[in-house]
C-alpha positions in Angstrom: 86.1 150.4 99.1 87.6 147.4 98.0 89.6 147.0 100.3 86.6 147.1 103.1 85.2 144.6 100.9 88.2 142.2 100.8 88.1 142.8 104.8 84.8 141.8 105.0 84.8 138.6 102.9 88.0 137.4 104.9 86.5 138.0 107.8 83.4 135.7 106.2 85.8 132.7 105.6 87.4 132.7 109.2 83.8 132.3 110.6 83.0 129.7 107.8 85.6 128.1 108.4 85.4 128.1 112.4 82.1 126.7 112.1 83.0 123.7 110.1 85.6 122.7 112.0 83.2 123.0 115.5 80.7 120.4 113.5 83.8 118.3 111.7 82.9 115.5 111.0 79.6 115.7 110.0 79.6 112.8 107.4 82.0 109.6 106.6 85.9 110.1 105.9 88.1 108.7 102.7 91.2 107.5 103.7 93.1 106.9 100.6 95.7 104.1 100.8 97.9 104.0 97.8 99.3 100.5 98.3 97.4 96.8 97.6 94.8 95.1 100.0 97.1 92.8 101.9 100.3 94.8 102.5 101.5 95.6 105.5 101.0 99.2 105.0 97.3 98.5 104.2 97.4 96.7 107.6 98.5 99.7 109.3 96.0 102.1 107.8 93.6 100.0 108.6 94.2 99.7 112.0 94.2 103.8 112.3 91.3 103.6 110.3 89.1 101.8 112.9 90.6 103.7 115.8 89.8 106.8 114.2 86.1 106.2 113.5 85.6 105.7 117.0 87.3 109.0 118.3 85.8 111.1 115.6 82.3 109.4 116.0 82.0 109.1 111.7 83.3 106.3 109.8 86.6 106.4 108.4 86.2 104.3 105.1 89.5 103.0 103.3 90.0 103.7 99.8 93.0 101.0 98.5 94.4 102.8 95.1 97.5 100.5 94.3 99.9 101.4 91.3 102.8 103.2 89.9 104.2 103.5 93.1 102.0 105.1 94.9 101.1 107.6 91.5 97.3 106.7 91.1 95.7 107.1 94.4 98.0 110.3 95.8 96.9 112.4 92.6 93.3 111.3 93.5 94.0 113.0 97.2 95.5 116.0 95.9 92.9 116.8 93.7 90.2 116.3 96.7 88.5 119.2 98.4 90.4 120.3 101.6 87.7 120.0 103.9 88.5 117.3 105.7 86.6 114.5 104.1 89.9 113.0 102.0 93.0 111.8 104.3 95.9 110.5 102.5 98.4 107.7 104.4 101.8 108.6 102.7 104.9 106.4 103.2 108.7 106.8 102.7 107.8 106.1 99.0 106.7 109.4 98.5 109.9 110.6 98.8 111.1 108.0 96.5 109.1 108.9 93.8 110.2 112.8 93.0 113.7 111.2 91.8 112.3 108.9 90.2 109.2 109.9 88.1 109.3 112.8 85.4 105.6 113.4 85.1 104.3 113.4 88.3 101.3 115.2 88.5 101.1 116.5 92.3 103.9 117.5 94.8 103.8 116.0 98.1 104.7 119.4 99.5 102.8 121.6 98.1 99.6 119.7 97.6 99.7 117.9 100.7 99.1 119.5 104.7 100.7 116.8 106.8 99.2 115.6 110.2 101.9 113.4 111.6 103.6 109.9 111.3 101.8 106.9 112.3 104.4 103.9 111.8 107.7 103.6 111.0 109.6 100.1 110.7 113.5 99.2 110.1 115.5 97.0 107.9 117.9 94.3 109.2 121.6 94.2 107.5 121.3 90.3 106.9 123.6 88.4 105.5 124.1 84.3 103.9 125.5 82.3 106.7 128.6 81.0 104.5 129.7 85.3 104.1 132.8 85.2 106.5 131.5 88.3 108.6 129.8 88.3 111.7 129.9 92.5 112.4 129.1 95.0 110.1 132.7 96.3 110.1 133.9 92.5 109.0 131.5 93.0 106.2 132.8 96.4 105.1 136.7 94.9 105.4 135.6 92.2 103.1 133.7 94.2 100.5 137.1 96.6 100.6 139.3 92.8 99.7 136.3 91.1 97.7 135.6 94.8 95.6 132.2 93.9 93.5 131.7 90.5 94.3 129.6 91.0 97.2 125.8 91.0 96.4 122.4 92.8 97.6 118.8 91.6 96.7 116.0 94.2 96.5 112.3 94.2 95.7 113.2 95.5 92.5 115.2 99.1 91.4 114.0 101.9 93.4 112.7 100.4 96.1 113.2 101.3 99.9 115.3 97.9 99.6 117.4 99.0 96.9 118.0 102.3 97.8 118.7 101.1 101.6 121.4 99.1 100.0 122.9 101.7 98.1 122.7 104.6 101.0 124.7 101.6 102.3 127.3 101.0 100.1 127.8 104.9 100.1 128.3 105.3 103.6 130.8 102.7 103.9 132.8 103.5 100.7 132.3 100.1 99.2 131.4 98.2 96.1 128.6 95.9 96.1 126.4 94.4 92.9 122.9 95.3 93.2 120.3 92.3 92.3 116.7 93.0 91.5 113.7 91.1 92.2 109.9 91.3 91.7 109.2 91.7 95.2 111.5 90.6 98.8 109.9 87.0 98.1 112.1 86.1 95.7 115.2 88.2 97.1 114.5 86.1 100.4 114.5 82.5 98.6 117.8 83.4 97.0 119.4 85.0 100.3 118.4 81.7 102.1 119.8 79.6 99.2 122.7 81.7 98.9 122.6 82.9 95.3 123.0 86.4 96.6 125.5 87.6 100.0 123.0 90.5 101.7 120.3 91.5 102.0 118.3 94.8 104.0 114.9 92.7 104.9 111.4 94.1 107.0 111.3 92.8 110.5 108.6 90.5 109.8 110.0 88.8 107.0 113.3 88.9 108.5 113.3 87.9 112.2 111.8 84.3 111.2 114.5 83.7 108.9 117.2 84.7 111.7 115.6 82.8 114.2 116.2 79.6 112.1 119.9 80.5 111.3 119.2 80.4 107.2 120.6 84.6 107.6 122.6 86.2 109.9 121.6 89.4 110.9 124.2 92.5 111.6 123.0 95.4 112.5 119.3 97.9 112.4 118.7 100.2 110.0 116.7 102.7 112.7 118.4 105.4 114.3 117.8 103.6 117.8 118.3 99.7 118.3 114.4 97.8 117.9 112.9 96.5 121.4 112.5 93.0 118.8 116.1 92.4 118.4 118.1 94.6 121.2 121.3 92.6 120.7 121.6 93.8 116.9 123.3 97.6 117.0 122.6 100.3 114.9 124.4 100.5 111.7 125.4 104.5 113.2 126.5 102.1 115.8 128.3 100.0 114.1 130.5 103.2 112.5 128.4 104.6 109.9 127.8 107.6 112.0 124.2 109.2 111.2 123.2 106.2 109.2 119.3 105.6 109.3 117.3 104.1 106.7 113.6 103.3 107.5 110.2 102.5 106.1 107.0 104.5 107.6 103.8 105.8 106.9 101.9 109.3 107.7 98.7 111.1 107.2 98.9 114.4 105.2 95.4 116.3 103.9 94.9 118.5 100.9 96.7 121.8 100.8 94.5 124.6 102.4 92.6 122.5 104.6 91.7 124.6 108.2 94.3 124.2 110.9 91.7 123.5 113.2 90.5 120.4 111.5 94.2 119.2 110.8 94.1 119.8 114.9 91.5 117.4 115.6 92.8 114.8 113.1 96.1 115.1 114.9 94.9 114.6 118.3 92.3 112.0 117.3 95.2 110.1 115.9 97.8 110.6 118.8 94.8 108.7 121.0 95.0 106.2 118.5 98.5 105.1 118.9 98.2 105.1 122.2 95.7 102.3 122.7 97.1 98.8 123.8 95.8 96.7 121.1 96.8 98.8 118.1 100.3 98.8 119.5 100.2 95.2 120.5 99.0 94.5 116.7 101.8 97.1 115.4 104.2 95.0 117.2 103.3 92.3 115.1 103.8 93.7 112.2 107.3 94.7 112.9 107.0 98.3 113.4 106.8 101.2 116.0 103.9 103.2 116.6 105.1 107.3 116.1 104.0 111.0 115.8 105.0 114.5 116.0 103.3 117.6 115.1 102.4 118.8 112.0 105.1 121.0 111.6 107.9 118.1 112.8 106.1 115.6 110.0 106.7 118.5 107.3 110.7 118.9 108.2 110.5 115.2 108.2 109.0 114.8 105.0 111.7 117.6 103.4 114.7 115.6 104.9 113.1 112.2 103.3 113.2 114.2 100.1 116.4 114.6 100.8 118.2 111.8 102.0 116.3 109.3 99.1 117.6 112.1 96.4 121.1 111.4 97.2 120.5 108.0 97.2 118.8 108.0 93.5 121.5 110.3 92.4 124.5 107.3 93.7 122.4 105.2 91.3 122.3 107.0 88.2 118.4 106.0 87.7 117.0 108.3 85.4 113.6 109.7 86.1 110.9 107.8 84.0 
């Protein structure tokens, strides 16, 4: 008899759940970004924001909660109903923060359903003009001869930056003294005034500062060369076979949210990067329009984990 019953109310919550995803949306959606007003990820989930609200006829509003890395507004997400109302833009933070953070109190696996990637942007290996290398295999020959001299800036320990520079340094089998700063602002200033040798910078921030000669730029950090700077290789390229390093974003739901509405967010979004003007305002910003499935964004998301776990680990960075 139980059992019949147990039949009966699964069967209940399949048709429940059909029908809210036929009439989805039927009010506004949250889109939580965990980053400041301003930033260039804001930018982005902005952008997707817009396009968004006119494919799924309902407003997609934007919800900026900045902090602790990303700690204060993904918590808020994974608390949220899964119904379809609360979307989440994750970047490659996410998978910074596991290694990092002790008392985290949500797991971007578990909690989270993902949709797919929206953007994902590289890092130039740049270098002061008076280093004596003009390849990344000169650089490597003179970190081997010049063991611990060499410098990186970073926006500060942790950071996609700093943990670029030392996926980096382990690929390469060198020694190079990490520098901290409060943000790539200050990293740039002393890079341009040669305080400090390297560098991994953002396309934006980057590309003017080649242009003008005050860094010289070596290689990509994506796994294929950028259509903005086609005469820079790939560091894989360059002989660090399998080396990729890059900064994107996604959109992952709450855990348990129907497959059908993950479905139409999906789609919805494809249509969105495919539209001129958010790619020609994408390639502005420095970064490449991307997606997969679901299913591709979690293995993506697992091999993040991953990869930033073996950086933190090369550190020694205790979780806080």
């Amino acid at each position: 008899m139980n059992r019949g019953w147990a039949r009966i109310a699964a069967a209940l919550l399949l048709v429940t759940a059909a029908a809210t995803a036929q009439t989805y949306p039927a009010k506004p959606i949250r889109l939580i970004l965990p980053v400041a007003a301003g930033s260039t990820s804001d930018t982005i989930g902005r952008m997707v924001a817009r396009s968004l609200s006119e494919g799924l006829g309902q407003q997609v509003v934007v919800d900026n909660q900045p902090g602790a890395g990303g700690n204060i507004g993904v918590p808020m997400a994974a608390r949220a109903a899964p119904d379809g109302y609360t979307v989440l833009m994750i970047s490659s933070a996410q998978a910074i923060s596991p290694h990092i953070y002790s008392k985290l109190t949500y797991d971007i696996v578990r909690n989270f359903a993902p949709v797919t990637l929206i953007a994902d942007g590289l890092y130039m290996l740049t270098v002061h003009p008076s280093v004596p290398a003009r390849s990344v295999k000169a650089l490597i020959a003179l970190a081997h001869t010049r063991r611990g001299e060499l410098t990186f800036g970073s926006a500060g320990v942790g950071t996609g930056t700093h943990l670029t520079g030392e996926l980096f340094k382990t690929a390469a089998k060198i020694d190079l003294l990490h520098v901290p700063y409060r943000g790539m602002g200050p990293a740039i200033s002393e890079l341009v005034g040669g305080q400090i040798s390297m560098a991994f910078l953002g396309l934006p921030s980057g590309l003017p500062q080649m242009q003008a000669g005050k860094v010289r730029a070596l290689a990509v950090t994506s796994a294929a060369r950028s259509n903005a700077v086609r005469e820079l290789p790939t560091l894989a390229e360059a002989g660090l076979a399998g080396f990729e390093a890059t900064t994107w974003q996604g959109l992952v739901v709450p855990a348990n949210t129907s497959r059908d509405i993950i479905a139409r967010l999906h789609a919805e979004t494809l249509k969105a990067l495919q539209a001129p003007e958010l790619r020609e305002r994408y390639a502005a910003l420095g970064v490449e329009p991307v997606s997969n499935t679901p299913a591709q964004f979690a293995a993506y998301i697992q091999s993040e984990i991953a990869k930033w776990g073996r950086a933190v680990r090369s550190t020694g960075l205790a979780k806080q």
